[in-house]
C-alpha positions as CSV (number, residue, x, y, z in Angstrom):
1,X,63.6,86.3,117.8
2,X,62.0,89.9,117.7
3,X,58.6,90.4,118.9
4,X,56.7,91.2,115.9
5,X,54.4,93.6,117.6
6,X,57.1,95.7,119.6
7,X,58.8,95.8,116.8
8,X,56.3,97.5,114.1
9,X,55.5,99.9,116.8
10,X,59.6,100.3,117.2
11,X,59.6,101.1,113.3
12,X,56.5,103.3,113.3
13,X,58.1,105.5,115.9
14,X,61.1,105.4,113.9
15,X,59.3,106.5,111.0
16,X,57.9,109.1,112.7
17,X,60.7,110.4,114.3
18,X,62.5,110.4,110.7
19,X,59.8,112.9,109.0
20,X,59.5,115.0,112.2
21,X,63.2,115.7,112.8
22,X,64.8,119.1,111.5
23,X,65.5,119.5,108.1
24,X,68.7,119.7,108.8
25,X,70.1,116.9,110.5
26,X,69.0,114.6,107.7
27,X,70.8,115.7,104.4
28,X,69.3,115.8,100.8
29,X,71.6,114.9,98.3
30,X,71.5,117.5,95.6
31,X,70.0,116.6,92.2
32,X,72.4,115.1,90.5
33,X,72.8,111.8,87.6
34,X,73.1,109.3,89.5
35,X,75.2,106.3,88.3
36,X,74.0,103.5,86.5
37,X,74.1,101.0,89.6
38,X,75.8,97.6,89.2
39,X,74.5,94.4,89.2
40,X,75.6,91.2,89.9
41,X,73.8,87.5,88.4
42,X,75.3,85.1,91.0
43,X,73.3,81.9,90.9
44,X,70.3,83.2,89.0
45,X,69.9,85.5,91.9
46,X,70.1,89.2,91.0
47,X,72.6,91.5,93.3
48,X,72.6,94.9,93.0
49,X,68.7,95.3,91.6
50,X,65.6,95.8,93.4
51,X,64.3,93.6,95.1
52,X,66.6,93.9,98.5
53,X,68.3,90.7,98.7
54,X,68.9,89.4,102.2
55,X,71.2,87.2,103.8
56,X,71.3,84.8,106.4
57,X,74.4,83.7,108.2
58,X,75.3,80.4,109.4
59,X,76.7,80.6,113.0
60,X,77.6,77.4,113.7
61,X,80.4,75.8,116.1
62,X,80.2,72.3,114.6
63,X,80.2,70.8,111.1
64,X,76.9,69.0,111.9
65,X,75.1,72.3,113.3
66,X,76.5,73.8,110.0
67,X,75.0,71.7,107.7
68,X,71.9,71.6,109.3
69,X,71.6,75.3,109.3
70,X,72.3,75.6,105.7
71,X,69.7,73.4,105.4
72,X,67.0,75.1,106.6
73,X,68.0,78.7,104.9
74,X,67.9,76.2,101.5
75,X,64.8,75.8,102.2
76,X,63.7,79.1,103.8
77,X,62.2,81.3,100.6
78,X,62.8,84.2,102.3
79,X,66.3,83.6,102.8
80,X,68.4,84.7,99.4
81,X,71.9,84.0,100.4
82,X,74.1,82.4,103.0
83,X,77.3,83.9,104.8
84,X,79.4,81.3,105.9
85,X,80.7,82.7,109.4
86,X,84.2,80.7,109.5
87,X,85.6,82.4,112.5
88,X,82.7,81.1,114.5
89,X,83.4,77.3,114.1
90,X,85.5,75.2,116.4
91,X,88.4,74.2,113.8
92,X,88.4,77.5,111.7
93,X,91.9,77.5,112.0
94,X,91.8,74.2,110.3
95,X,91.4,75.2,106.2
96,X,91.3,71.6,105.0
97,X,88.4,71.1,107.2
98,X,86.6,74.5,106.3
99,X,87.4,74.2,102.6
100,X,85.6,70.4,102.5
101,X,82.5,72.0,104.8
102,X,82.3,74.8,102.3
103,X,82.2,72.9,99.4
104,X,79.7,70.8,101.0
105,X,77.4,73.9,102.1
106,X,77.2,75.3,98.8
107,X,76.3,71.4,97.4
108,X,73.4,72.2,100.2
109,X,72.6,75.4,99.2
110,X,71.9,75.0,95.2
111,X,70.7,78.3,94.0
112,X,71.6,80.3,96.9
113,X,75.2,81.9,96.8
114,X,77.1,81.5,99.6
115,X,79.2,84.3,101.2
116,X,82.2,83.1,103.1
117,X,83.4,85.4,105.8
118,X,86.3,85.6,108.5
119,X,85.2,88.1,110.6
120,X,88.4,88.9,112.8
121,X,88.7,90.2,115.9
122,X,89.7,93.3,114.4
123,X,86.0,93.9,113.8
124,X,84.5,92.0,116.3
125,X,84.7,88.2,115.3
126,X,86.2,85.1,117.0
127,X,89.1,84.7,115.0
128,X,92.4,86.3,116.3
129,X,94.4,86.2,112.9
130,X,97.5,87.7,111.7
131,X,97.8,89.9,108.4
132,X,100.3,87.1,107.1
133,X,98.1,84.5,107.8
134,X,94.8,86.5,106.8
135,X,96.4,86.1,103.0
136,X,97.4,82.5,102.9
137,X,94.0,81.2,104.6
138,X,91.8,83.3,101.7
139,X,94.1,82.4,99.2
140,X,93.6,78.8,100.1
141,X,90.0,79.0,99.9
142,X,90.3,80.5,96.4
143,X,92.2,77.9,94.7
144,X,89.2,76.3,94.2
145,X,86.1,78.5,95.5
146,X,83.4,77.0,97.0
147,X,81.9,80.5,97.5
148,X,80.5,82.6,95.4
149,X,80.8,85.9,97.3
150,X,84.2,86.4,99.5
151,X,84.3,89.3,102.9
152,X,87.5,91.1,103.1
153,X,88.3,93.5,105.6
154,X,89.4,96.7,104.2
155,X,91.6,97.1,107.0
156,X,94.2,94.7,106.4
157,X,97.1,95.0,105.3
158,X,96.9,96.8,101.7
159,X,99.1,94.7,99.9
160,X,97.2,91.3,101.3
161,X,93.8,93.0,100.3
162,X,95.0,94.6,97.4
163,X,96.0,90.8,96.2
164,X,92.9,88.9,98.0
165,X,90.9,91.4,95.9
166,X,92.5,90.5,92.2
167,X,92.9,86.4,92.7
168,X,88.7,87.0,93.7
169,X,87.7,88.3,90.3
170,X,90.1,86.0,88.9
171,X,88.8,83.4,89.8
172,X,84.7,84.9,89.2
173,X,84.5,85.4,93.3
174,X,82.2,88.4,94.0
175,X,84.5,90.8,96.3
176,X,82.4,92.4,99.7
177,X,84.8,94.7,101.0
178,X,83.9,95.1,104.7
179,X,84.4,97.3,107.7
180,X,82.5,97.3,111.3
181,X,82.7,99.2,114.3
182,X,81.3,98.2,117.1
183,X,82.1,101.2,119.4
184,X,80.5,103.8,117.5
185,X,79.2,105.6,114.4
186,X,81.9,107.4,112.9
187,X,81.2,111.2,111.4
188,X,78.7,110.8,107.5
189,X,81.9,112.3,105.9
190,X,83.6,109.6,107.4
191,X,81.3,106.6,106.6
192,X,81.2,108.3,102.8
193,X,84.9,108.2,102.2
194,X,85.3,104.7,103.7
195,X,82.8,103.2,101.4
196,X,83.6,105.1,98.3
197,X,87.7,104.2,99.2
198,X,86.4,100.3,99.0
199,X,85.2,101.2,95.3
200,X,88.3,102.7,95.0
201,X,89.8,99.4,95.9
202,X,88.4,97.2,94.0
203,X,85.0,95.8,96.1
204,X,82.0,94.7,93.8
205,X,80.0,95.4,97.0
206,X,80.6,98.2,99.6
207,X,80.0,96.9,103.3
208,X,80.0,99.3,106.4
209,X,78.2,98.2,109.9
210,X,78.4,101.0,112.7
211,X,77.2,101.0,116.3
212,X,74.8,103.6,116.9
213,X,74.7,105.7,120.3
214,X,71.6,107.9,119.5
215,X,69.1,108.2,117.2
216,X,70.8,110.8,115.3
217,X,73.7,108.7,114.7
218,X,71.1,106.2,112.7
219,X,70.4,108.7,110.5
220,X,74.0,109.5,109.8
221,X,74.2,105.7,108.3
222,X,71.7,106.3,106.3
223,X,72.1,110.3,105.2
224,X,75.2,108.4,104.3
225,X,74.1,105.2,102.7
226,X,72.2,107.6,100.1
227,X,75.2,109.7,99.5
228,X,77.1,107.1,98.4
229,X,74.2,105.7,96.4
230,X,74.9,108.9,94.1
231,X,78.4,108.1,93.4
232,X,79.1,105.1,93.0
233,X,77.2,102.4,91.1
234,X,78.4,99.1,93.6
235,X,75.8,97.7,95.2
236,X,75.4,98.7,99.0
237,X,75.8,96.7,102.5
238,X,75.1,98.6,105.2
239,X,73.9,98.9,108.7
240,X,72.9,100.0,112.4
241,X,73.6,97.7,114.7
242,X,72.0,97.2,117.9
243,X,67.7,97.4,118.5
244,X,68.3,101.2,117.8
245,X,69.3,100.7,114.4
246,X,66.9,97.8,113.4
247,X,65.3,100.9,111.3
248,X,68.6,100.8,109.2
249,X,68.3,97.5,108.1
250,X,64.9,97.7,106.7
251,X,65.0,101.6,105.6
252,X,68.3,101.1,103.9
253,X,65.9,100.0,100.9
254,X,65.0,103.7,100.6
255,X,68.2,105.1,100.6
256,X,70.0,103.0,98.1
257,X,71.0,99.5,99.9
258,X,70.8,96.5,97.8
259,X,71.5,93.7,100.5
260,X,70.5,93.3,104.5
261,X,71.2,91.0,106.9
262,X,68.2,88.9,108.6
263,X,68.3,86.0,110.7
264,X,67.0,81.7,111.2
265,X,67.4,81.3,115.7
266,X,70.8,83.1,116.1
267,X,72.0,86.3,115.7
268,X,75.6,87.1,114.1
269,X,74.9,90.6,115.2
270,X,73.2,92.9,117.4
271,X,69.8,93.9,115.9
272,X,69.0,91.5,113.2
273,X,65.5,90.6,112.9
274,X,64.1,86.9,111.9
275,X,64.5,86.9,107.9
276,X,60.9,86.3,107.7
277,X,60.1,89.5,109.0
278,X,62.5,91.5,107.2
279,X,61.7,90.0,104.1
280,X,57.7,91.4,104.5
281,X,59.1,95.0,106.0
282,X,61.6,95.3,103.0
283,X,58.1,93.9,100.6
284,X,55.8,96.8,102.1
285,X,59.1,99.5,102.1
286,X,61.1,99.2,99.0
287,X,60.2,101.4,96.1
288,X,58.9,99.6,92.9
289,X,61.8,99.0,90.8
């Protein structure tokens, strides 16, 4: 868990660094009219609309440590909604086994949405899947849905995300389309065109995580996170990983982010801070809707 102290003094410098730096390595986005930005009611729980929602992932190995981590983000107020990490569990090749958990978490979970996720290795997750088998696994899940929200990659193969994507909103399943690198930050026009080709695709929520090596390459996450913000209306997912882009997670309530990631114990990725936490940075940050 983060220091609290270390890291408000991490955020401060941050902060600093941000209005200090020259005008022109951080980008305005000309005055334009901006979209009317999406929203999504998903268990009573507004997506999409200020307040920053956050979300909590359950990292288990074990049916038991799962359930008893869904648990305590049920009961965490701070905590808005649950990813269910799949790729992380012992018998995730097993979909009976996940499909009966799942059902069972979101029982646990009342009227938090759960967000069910196979993070492959592709993108840094435990789960070495083909593109074939990518399909049929999701397609299992979504015969009968015991998620609310569904991560797909948007690196698969087209045709298995392109019908992933339709038998989601079918059947009412909120579509995060997803990509992460864990090497580095790629170029802001790059970062832009991936997350507006997602809309393009069919995501209801646009999802990029990049690994920052400098400070500048934070600020081309989030010079990019506000560009996108102005064209197109789905909500936004999007981070910094690592301690040097902690900033991201809590400043991407500035620049047009409607969802970050926080943390109960364990970490699903480099640079989350304990929900709590980010919850009262994202409170003290976040313009007044």
């Amino acid at each position: 868990m983060f220091n609290t102290n270390k890291l408000v003094k991490q955020l401060c410098i941050s902060g600093a660094l941000f209005m200090s730096m020259p005008f022109a390595s951080v980008h305005a986005v000309e005055a334009t009219t901006a979209p009317a930005h999406a929203s999504y009611i998903v268990k009573n729980l507004n997506i999409g609309e200020l307040p920053v929602k956050t979300i909590v992932p359950i990292t288990a190995k074990t049916k038991e440590q799962a359930i008893a981590q869904a648990k305590v983000i049920a009961a965490n107020k701070d905590a808005d909604i649950a990813e269910f990490r799949i790729d992380l569990l012992e018998f995730a090749s097993d979909s009976k086994q996940v499909i009966a958990l799942g059902q069972e978490l979101n029982q646990i979970l009342k009227d938090k949405p759960l967000l069910t996720t196979i993070r492959t290795a592709n993108e840094g997750g435990k789960l070495q899947v083909t593109d074939q088998d990518y399909e049929k696994i999701y397609s299992e899940y979504l015969k009968k849905p015991f998620m609310q929200l569904l991560d797909i990659e948007m690196f698969r193969d087209p045709a298995a995300v392109a019908k992933l994507t339709k038998l989601a909103h079918q059947k009412k399943v909120l579509v995060v389309m997803s990509n992460h690198d864990f090497d580095k930050t790629p170029s802001e026009q790059e970062i832009v065109s991936r997350l507006l080709k997602q809309d393009q695709m069919g995501a209801d929520i646009l999802k990029i995580a990049v690994m920052p090596k400098s400070k500048q390459n934070v600020f081309t996450l989030m010079n990019a996170t506000l560009k996108v913000s102005e064209q197109s209306k789905k909500p936004l997912l999007t981070m910094s990983m690592g301690r040097l882009g902690t900033i991201s997670r809590i400043a991407t309530a500035n620049m047009g982010g409607s969802l970050s990631f926080g943390m109960i114990g364990e970490a699903s990725a480099p640079g989350q801070i304990d929900v709590t936490q980010l919850k009262q940075f994202l409170k003290t940050v976040q313009p007044t809707p």
